[in-house]
N, C-alpha and C positions, 0 to 999 in steps of 0.2 A: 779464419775458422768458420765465422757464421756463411761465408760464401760456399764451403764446401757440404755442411749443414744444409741448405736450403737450395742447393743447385741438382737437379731434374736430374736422376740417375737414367741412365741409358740402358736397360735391356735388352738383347737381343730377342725377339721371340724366335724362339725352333721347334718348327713343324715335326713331327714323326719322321715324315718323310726326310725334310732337313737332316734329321739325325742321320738316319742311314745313310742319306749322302757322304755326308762328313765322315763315319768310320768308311765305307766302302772307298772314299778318296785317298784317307789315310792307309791304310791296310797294303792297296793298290798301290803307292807310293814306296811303301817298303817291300813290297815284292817287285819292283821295279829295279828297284836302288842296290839291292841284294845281290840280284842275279845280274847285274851289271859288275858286281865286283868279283865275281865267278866265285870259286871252292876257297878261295882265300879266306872268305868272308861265310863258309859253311853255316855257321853258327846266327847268322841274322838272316840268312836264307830261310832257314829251320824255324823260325820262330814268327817269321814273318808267314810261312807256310801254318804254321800251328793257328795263329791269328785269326786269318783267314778260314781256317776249319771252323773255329771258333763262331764267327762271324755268320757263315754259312748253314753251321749248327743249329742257333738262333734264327734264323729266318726259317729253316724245314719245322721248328718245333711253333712257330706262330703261323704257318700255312696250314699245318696240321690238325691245327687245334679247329676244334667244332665253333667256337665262336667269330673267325676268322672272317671278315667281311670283302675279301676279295672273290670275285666268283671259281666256282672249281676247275676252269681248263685253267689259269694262270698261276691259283695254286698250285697245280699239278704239273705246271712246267716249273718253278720256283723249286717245287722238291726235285723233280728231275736231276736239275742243276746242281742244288747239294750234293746227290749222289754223282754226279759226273766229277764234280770238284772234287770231294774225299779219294774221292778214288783216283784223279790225277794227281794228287799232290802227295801220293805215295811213285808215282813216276819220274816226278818233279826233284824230291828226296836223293833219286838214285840218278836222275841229269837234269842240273840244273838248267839245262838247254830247253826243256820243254815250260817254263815260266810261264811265254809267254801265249798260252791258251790261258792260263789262270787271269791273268792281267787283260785276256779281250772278254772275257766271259764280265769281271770286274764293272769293264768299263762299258758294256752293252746295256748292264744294269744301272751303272750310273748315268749313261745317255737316258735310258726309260724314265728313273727319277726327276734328272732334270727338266723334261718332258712333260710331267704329272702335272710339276710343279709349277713350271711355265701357265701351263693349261689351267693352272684353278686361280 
């Protein structure tokens, strides 16, 4: 007991950036996995599309915001994207064939992260 007591807990630290890694990886993974099981599987398709709004939502609503510290053309492409993404993933809804533009766009942004990341 007293070894568990007194032994060096391990933390992870995660960056912001980290963060977003990690759901953009996760999200990405389920729309993957989804549209690999085709219409069988409609309902985790659906929700893995919902997510990802989700996900996309939150990033247009922190680009936007006046105190946002990334300069304005890369905000300005960050919201772009939101709005390309909501709007394919009402195409996506009706064939599930078109996934995988959601899942390059995904994973362009998590190359750019890994990127940042590297770099600092």
């Amino acid at each position: 007991m007293t070894k568990t007591a007194y032994a060096a807990t391990q933390n992870t630290v995660r960056t912001p950036r980290g963060i977003e890694y990690e759901a953009f990886a996760r999200i990405t993974h389920r729309l993957k996995s989804s549209a690999e099981k085709g219409r069988n599987e409609f309902g985790q398709l659906a929700q893995a599309i919902h997510e990802n709004r989700q996900l996309w939502t939150l990033l247009a609503a922190d680009v936007a915001a006046a105190e946002n510290g990334l300069p304005a053309g890369l905000r300005a492409r960050i919201f772009y994207l939101y709005e390309f993404t909501n709007q394919h993933s009402r195409k996506v809804l009706k064939d599930p064939d078109e996934v995988g533009v959601l899942v390059e766009i995904n994973t362009a942004v998590m190359r750019g992260l890994r990127q940042k990341a590297e770099a600092a």
